[in-house]
C-alpha positions as CSV (number, residue, x, y, z in Angstrom):
1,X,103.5,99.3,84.1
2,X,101.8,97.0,81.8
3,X,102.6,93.2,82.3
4,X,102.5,93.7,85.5
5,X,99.8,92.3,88.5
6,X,98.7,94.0,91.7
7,X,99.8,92.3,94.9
8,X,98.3,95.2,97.3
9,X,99.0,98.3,99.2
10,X,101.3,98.7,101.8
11,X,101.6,102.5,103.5
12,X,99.8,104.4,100.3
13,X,102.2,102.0,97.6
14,X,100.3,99.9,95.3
15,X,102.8,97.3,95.1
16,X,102.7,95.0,91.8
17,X,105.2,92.2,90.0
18,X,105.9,92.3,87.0
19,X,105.2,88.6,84.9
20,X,109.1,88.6,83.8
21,X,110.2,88.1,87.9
22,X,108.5,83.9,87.3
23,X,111.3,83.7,84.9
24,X,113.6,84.1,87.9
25,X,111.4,81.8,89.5
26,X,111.7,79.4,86.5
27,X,115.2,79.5,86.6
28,X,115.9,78.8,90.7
29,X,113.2,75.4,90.3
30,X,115.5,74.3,87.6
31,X,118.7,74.5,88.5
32,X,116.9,73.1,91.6
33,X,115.4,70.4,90.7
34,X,118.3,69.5,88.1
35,X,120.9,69.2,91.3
36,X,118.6,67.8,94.1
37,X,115.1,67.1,93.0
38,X,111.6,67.8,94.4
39,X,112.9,68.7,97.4
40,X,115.4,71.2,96.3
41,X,113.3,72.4,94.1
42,X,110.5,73.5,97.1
43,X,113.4,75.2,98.8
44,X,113.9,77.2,95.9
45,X,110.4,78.1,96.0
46,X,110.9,79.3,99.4
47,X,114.1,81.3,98.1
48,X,112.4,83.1,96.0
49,X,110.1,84.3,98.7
50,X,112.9,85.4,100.6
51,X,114.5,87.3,97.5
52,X,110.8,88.7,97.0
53,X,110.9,90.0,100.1
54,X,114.3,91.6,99.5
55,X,112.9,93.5,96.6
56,X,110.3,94.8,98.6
57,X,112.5,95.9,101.2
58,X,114.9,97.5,98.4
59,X,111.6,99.5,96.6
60,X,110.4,100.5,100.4
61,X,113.9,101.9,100.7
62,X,113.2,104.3,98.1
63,X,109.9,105.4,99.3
64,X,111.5,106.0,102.4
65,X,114.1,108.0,101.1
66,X,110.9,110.1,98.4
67,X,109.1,110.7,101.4
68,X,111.5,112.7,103.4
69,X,111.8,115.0,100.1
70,X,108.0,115.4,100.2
71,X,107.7,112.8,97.5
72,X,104.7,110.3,97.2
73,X,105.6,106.8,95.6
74,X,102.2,105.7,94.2
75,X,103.0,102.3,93.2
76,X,106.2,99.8,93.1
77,X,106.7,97.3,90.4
78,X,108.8,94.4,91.2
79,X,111.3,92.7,88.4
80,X,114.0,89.7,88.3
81,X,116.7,92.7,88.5
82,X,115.0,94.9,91.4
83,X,112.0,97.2,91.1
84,X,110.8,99.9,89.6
85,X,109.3,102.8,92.3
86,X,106.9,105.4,90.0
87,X,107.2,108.7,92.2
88,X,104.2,111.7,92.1
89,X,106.9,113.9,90.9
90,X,110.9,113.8,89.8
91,X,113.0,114.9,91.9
92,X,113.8,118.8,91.6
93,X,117.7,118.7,91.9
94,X,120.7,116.0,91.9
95,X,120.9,115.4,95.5
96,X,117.4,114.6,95.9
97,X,118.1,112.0,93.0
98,X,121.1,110.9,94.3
99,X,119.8,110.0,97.8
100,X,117.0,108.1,96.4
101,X,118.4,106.0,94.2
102,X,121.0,105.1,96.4
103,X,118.8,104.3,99.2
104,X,117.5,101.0,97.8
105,X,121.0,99.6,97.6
106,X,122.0,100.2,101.0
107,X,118.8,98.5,102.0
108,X,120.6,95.1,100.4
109,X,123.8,96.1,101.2
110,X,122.2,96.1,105.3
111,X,121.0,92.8,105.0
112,X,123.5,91.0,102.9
113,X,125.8,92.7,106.6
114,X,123.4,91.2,109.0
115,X,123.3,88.2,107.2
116,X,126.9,87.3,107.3
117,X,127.6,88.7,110.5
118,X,124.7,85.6,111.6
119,X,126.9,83.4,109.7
120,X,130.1,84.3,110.6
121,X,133.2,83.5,109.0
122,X,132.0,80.4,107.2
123,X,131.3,81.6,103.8
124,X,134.0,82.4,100.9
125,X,133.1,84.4,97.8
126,X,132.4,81.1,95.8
127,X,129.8,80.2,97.9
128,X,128.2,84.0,97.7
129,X,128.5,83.8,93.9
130,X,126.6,80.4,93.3
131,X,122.8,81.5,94.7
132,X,121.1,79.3,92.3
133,X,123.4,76.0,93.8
134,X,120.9,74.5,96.4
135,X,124.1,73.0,97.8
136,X,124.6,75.8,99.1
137,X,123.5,77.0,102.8
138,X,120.3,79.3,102.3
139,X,121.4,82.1,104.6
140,X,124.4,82.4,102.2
141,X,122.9,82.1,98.8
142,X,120.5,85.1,100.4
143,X,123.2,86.9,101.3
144,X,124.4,86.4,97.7
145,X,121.3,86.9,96.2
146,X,121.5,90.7,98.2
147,X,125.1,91.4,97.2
148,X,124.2,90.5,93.3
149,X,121.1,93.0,93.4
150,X,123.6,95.8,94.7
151,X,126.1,95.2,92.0
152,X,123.3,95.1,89.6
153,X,121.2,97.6,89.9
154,X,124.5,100.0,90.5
155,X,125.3,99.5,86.9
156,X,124.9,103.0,85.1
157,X,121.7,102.3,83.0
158,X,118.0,103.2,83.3
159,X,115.6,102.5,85.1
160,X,118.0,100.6,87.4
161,X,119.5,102.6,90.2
162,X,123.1,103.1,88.9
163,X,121.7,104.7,86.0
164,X,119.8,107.4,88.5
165,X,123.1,108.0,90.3
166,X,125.0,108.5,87.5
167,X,122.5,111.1,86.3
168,X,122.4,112.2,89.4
169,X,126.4,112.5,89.2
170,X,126.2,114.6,86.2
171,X,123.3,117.2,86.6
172,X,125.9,118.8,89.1
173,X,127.7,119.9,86.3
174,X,124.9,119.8,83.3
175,X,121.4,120.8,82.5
176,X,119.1,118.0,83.9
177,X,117.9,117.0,80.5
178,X,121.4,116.9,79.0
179,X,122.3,114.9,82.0
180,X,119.0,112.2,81.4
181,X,120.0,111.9,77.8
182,X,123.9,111.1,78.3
183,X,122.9,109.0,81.2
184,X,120.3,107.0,78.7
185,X,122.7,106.8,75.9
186,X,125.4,105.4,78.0
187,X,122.5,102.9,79.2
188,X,121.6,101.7,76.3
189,X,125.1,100.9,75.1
190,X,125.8,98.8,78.4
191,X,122.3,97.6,77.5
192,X,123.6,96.5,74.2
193,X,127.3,95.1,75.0
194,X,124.4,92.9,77.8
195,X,122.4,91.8,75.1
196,X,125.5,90.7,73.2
197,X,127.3,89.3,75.9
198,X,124.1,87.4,77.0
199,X,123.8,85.6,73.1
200,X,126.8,83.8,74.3
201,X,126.3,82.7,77.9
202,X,122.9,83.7,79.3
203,X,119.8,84.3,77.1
204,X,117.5,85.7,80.1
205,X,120.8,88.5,79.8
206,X,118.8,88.8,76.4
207,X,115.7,90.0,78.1
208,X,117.3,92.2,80.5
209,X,119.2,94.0,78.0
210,X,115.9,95.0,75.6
211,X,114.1,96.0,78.9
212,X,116.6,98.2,79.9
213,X,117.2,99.7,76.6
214,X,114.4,100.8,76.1
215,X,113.4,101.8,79.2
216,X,116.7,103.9,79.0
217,X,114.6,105.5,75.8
218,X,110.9,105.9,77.6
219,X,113.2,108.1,80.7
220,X,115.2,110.9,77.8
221,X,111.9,111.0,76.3
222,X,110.0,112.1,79.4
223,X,113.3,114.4,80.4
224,X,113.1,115.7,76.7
225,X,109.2,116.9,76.8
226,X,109.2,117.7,80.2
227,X,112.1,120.2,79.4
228,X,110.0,120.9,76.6
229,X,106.6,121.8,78.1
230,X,108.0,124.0,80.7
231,X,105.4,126.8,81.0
232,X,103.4,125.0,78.8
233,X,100.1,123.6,79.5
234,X,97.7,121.2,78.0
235,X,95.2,124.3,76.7
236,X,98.1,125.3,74.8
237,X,98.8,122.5,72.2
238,X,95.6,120.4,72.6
239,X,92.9,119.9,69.7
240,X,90.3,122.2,69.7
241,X,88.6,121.1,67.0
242,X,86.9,117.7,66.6
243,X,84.1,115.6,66.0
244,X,82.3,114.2,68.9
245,X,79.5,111.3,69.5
246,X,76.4,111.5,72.0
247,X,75.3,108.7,73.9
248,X,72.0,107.8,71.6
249,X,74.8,107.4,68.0
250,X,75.3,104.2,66.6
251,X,78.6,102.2,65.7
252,X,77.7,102.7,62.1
253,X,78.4,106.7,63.2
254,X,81.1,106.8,64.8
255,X,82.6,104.4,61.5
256,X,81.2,107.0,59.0
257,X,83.2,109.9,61.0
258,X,86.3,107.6,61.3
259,X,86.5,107.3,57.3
260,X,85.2,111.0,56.9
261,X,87.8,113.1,59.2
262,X,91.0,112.5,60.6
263,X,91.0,111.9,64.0
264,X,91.4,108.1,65.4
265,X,89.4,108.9,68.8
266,X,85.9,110.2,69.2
267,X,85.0,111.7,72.9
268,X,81.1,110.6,73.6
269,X,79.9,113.7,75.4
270,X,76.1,114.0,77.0
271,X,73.6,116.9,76.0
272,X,75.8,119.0,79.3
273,X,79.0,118.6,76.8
274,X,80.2,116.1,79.8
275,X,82.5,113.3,79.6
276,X,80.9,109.9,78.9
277,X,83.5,107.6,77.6
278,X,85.9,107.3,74.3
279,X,85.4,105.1,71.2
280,X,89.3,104.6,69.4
281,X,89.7,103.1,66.1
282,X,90.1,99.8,67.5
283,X,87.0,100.0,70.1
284,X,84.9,100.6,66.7
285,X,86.4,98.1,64.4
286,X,85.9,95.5,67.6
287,X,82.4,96.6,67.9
288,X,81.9,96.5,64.2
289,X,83.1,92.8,64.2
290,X,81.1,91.7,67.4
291,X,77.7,94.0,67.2
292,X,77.1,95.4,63.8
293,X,76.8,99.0,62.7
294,X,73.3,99.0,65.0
295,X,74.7,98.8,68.2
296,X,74.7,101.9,70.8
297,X,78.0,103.5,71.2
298,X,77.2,103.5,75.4
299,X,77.7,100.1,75.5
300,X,80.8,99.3,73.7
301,X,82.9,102.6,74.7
302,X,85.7,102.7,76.9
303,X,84.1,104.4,80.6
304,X,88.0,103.8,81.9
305,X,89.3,107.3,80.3
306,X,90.7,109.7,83.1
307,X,90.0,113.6,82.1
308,X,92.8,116.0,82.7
309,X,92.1,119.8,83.6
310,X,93.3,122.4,80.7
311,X,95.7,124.4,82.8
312,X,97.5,121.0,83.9
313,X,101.1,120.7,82.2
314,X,101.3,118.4,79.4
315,X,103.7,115.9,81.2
316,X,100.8,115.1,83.6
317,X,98.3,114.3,80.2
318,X,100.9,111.9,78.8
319,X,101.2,110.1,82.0
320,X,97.4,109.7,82.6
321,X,97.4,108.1,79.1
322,X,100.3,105.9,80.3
323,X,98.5,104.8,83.0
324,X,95.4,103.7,81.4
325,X,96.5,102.4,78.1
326,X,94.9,105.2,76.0
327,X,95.7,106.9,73.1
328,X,93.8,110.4,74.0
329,X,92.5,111.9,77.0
330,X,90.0,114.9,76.9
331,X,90.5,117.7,77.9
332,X,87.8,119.6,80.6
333,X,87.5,123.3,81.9
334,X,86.3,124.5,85.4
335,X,82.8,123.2,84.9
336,X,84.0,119.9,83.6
337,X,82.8,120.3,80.0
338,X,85.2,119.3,77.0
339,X,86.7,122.0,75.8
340,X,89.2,119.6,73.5
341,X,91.3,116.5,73.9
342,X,95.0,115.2,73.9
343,X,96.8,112.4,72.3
344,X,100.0,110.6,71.3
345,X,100.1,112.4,67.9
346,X,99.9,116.2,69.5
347,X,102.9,115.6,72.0
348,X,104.8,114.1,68.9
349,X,104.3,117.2,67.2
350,X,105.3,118.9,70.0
351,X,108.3,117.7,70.4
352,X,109.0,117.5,66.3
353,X,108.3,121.2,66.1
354,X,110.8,122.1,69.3
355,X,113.4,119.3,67.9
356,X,112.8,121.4,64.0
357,X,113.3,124.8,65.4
358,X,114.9,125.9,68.6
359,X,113.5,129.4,68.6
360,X,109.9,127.4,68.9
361,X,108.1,128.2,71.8
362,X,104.3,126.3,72.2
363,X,102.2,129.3,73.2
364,X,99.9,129.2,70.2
365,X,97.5,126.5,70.1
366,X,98.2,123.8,67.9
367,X,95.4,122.8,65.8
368,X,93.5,119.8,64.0
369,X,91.3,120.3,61.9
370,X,89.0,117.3,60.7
């Protein structure tokens, strides 16, 4: 996830947090320091390292729950409302959904138990319900903190885990990508009536709400084309036809093919027809502004760019361009040689065509032709 920075790995997880969860962190030093100063305000530091690790704990209760469906959970991203665990693959029916999403909850619903029960019968709910009032014994604004992330992330919208159970709830009766898309919809009108309701008494609701929203969109999209490309690999709709760079061509080249054809991205391929790197529209306007037309393409195009193999389903090319922030990938046979490339624009069409015509089935190559 972009905005996001990478802690480490624990058990195979990259685990990263996201730039929005110092806003939390913002908010508990205020309120903090507003109520009982500096040294408030350092408790609230330690808090929030106590809430982090809740979080974690949450996320790891999710990879716990993927692994025992044979599920790999490549990375965790940790935000002010939970996290965000990016599995290998989705899960293949609504119980395998179901158990996953709810097993992060019932991490925080464990500890928020073992926390009273240390505490014991000296906490009411308006203690529990004030975790930002440093007033307020740690142990119980932690288990407040706990019981908040439960009834938060059970609300029914994507990406948090209420959404995922209520999608979960209603692929038992309807196709899965029926279900995503009434699960996102009604996500993104909770998301709204959040947004609205945060205008009035908490702007960080504000922030929430556009996340969710359109995180809601991001998950029927990917339902939508991986429903789509069923069957369908990336050989099928990828462009076969295209201009390419070698290693030796200048910037001035790679601008003259940019005004002369249509494509945006320009694969730079060595004398084998191999992979070297990628120059995009805005690598060669950059290098146009910093260089000058003379400079060798080698040194100013992006190396970063994965490849993906052309029998691989198109889901797994739009993820890899997720992943690394790029517009196109290329596309490589057996021997590794380019044999086309993929971007935004094809999957688009993709899904335009299927959205235009029903009866449309991608087994034709779709072509561009410069």
């Amino acid at each position: 996830m972009q905005w996001s920075l990478k802690l480490g790995t624990v058990a195979g997880t990259e685990v990263r947090v996201h730039v929005t969860f110092a806003l939390l962190l913002i908010w508990i030093w205020v309120m903090h320091y507003r109520i009982g100063g500096p040294p408030a305000a350092f408790e609230g530091v330690a808090f929030i390292i106590s809430v982090f690790l809740c979080v974690v704990l949450h996320e790891f209760g999710h990879i716990a729950a993927a692994r025992h469906f044979g599920i790999k959970t490549p990375d965790i991203t940790l935000l002010p409302i939970g996290g965000l665990a990016r599995l290998e693959r989705n899960p293949t029916g609504p119980l395998e959904e179901f158990v996953i999403a709810i097993a992060g909850p019932l991490v925080n619903v464990v500890i928020a138990g073992l926390v009273v029960m240390v505490i014991g019968g000296t906490l009411g709910w308006e203690q529990l319900l004030a975790p930002q009032d440093p007033r307020v014994d740690f142990l119980t604004r932690l288990a407040g903190v706990n019981i908040f992330l439960v009834v938060f992330n059970m609300i029914p919208a994507f990406p948090m885990d209420g959404g995922r159970v209520l999608r979960a709830i209603l692929a038992w009766r309807l196709p899965w990508a029926r279900a995503t898309t009434l699960a996102a919809r009604i996500g993104q009108s909770i998301a709204v009536a959040m947004g609205v309701f945060g205008v009035f008494f908490n702007p960080l609701l504000i922030l929430i709400a556009i996340f969710v929203y359109f995180a809601a969109e991001t998950e029927a999209q990917g339902s939508e084309l991986q429903e789509i490309s069923a069957g369908t690999s990336v050989s099928d709709v990828m462009i076969t036809a295209f201009a390419t760079l070698g290693p030796e061509a200048r910037v001035g080249e790679a601008v003259e093919l940019l005004l002369a054809t249509s494509q945006s991205e320009f694969p730079v391929l060595n004398e084998a027809g191999r992979f070297e790197g990628l120059m995009t529209r805005e690598s060669i306007v950059q290098a146009m502004k910093e260089k000058g037309a003379g400079a060798p393409v080698i040194t100013v195009m992006r190396r970063d760019i994965p490849t993906v193999d052309e029998q691989s389903p198109i889901e797994i090319s739009l993820r890899l361009m997720q992943e690394a922030g790029t517009p196109a990938v290329p596309v490589v046979d057996r021997s590794h040689r380019v044999v086309g490339f993929i971007n935004y624009e094809t999957i688009g069409e993709l899904l335009m065509l299927r959205n235009a015509d029903e009866r449309f089935q991608p087994g034709g190559r779709v072509r561009h032709l410069p």
